[in-house]
C-alpha positions in Angstrom: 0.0 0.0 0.0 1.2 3.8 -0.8 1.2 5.4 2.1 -1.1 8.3 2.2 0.3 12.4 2.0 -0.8 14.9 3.9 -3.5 16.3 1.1 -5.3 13.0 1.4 -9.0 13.4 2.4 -8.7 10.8 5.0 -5.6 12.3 6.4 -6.8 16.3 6.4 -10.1 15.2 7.9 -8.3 13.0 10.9 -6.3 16.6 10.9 -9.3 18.6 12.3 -9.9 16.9 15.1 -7.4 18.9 16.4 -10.1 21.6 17.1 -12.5 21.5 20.3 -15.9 22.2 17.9 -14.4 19.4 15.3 -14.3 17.0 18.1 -17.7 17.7 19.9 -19.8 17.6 16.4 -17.9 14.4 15.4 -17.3 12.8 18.4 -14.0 11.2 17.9 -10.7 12.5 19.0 -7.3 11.6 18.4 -5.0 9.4 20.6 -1.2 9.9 19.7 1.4 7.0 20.5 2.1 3.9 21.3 0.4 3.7 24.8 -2.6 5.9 23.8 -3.0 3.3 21.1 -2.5 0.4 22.9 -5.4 1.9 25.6 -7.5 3.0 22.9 -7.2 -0.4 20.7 -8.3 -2.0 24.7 -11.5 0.1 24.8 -12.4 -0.9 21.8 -13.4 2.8 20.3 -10.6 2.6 17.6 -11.8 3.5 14.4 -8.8 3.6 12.3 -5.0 3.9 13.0 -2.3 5.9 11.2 1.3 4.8 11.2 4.3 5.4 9.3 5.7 2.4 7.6 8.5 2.3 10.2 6.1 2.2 12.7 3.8 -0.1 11.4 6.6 -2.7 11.4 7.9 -1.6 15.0 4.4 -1.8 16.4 3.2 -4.6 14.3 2.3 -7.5 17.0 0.1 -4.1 19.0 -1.4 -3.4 15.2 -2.1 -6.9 14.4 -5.8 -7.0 14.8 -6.2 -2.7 14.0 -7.7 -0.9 10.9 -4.6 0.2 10.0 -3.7 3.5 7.1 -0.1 4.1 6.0 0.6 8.1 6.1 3.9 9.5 5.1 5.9 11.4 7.6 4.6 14.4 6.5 1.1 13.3 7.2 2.3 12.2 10.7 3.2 15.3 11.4 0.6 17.2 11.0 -1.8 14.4 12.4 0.5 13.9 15.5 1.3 17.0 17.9 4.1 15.7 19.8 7.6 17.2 19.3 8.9 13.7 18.2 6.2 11.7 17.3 6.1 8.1 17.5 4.6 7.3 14.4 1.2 6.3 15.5 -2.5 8.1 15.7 -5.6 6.5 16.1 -9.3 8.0 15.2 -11.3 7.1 18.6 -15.0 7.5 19.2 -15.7 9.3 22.3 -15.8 7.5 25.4 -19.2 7.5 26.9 -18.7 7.8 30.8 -22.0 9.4 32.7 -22.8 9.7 36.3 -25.2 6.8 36.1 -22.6 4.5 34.8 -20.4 5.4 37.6 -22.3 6.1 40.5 -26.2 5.4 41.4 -28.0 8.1 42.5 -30.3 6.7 45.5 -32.2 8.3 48.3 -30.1 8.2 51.6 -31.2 8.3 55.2 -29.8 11.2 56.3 -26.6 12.4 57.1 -25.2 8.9 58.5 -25.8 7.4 55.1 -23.5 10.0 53.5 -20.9 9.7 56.4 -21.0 5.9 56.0 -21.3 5.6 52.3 -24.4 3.1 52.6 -27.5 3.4 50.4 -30.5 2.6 51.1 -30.6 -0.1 48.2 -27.4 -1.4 49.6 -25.3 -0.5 45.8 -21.5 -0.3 46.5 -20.4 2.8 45.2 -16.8 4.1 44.4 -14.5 4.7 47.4 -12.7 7.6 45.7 -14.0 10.1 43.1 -12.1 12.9 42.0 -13.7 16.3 41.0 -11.8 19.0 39.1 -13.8 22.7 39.1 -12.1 25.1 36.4 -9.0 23.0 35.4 -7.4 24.3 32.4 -3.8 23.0 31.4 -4.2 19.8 29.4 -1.5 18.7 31.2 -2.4 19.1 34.5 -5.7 17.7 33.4 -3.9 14.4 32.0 -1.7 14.3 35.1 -4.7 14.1 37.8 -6.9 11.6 35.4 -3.5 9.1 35.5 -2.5 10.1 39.2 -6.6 9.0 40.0 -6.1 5.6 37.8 -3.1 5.1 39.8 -4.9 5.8 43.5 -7.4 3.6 42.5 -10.4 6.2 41.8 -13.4 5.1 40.3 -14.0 8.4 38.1 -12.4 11.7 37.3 -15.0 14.7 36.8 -14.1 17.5 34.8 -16.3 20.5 36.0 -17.5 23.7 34.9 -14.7 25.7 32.5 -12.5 22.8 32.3 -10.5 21.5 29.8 -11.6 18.8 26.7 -10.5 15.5 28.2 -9.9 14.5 24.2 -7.7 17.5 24.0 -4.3 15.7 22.0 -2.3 17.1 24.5 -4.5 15.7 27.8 -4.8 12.3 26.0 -1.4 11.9 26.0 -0.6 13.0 29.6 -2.8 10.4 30.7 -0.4 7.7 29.7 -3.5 5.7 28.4 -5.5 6.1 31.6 -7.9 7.8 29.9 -9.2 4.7 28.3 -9.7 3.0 31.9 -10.8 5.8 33.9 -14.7 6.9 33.3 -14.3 10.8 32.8 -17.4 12.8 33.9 -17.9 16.2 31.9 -19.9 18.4 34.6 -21.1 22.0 33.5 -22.1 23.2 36.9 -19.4 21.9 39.8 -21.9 22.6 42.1 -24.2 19.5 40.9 -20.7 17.5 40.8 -20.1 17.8 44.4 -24.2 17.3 45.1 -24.3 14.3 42.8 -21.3 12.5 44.7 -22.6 13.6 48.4 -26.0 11.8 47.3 -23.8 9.0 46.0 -23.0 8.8 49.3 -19.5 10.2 49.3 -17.9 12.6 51.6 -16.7 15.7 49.9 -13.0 16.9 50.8 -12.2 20.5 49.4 -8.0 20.8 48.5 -8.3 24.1 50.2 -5.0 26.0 51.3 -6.9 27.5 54.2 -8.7 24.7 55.6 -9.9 23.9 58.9 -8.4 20.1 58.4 -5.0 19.2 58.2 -4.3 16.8 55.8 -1.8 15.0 57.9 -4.3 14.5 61.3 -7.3 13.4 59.0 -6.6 9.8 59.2 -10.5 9.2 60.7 -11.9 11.5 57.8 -9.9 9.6 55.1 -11.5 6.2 55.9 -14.1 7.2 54.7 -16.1 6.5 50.9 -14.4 10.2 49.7 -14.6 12.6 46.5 -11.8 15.0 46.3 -12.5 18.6 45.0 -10.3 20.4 43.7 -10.1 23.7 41.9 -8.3 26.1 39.2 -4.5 26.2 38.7 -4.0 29.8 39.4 -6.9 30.5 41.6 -7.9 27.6 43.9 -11.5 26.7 44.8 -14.2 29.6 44.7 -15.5 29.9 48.3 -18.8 29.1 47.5 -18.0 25.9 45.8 -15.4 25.2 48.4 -18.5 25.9 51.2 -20.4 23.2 49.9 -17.6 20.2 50.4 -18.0 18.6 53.6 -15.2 19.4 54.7 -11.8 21.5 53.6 -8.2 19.9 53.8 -4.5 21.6 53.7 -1.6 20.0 52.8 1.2 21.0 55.2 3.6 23.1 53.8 7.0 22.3 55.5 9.2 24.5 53.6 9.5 27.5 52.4 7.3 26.8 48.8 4.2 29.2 49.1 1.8 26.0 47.2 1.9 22.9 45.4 0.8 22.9 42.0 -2.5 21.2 41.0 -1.0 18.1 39.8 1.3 17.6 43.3 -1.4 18.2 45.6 -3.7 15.8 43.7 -1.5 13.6 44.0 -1.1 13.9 47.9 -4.4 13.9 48.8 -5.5 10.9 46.5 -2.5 9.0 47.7 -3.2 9.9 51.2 -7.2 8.7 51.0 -6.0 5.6 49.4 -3.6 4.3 52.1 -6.6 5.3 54.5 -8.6 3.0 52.3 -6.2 0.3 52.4 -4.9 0.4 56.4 -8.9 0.6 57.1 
């Protein structure tokens, strides 16, 4: 087979899905690399896979079974937008992750159901959610999806002004966790952190100022939890933060004024998770 150039229909069509509006109307995004492949070839949302012909014969036992179209470098390039790509892009269909798939919404008995995690229909629900209000660097974004994959989450939600989860750049960060890890898009965070309380999940705000400290919350972290946390720059509106059931700081030992979004994800998911585990 010719390998296709980078005025080929096919290839200039894949091309657009570069673009937020292009992705939402189509519904499929692109998933550059090897791992992203591998994850999105798993999931079974793979539509059709680019590679170069060096990469089709270095990735050939991963490609074995995939719809695969030979591009020329060129092509590559303009499909893939890593620095060096790898040689590899894949069309995906969206992944369809809702609330209901992830989490029941049931009618609890009060305050001691939330506290305990119990419903009243007796449906196990996730012992770790995490809830991201206003995140925009599709880095950071990718980072906290694969950091909650890694904790052993059981959903990430991307609220209010946050970035695309099939943004190139987030799909790679997540290392392929994307295509494990049911990703909630949430327009109001305020419904986020309601929907997970009537999941029965205690709400923990990542909050600088907060009348918890992370460190002595060893009773609070036991329990069923969603983490909330908020923008890069800003941090967590104070209304939003006032409706968690609580707001946690992370000790600050030096002399760093914060942690970024990523790092203090990373604490507090860690820190719920060996809770979970010594419980």
């Amino acid at each position: 087979m010719t390998p296709l150039t980078a005025g080929n229909t096919r290839v200039k069509e894949a091309r657009k899905l570069h673009r937020r509006p292009e992705r939402s109307g189509r519904r499929c995004f692109l998933a550059d690399g090897p791992k992203a492949v591998e994850g999105a070839l798993g999931a079974g949302v793979v539509v059709e896979v680019f590679a170069t012909t060096d990469a089709a014969r270095q990735y050939a036992d991963l490609l074995a079974e995939a719809p695969v179209t030979l591009v020329d470098d060129r092509a590559m390039g303009g499909l893939s937008d890593s620095v060096s790509p790898a040689g590899l892009v894949a069309v995906c269909r969206f992944l369809e992750a809702t609330w209901d798939s992830v989490v029941e919404v049931r009618a609890l008995r009060g305050s001691q159901a939330r506290t305990s995690g119990q419903a009243e229909q007796g449906v196990e629900t996730p012992r770790l959610l995490t809830i991201c209000a206003d995140v925009r660097d599709p880095g950071n974004a990718g980072t906290v999806i694969r950091t909650s994959d890694a904790a052993g989450a059981g959903a990430v939600v991307l609220a209010g002004d946050s970035v695309d989860p099939y943004n190139p750049k987030t799909v790679r960060a997540t290392v392929g966790s994307l295509f494990r890890l049911p990703v909630l898009l949430e327009r109001d965070p305020a419904a986020a952190v309601r929907r997970a309380q009537a999941a029965g999940l205690t709400v923990l705000a990542a909050d600088g100022g907060g009348e918890v400290d992370l460190f002595e919350a060893d009773e609070l972290l036991e329990r069923p939890t969603a983490w909330l946390f908020g923008n890069e720059a800003w941090g967590l509106p104070d209304e939003l933060a006032a409706l968690a059931d609580h707001r946690v700081s992370i000790p600050i030992l030096g002399g760093a004024e914060s942690l970024n979004l990523a790092t203090a994800a990373a604490v507090c998911l860690y820190a719920s998770a060996r809770a979970h585990r010594t419980r």
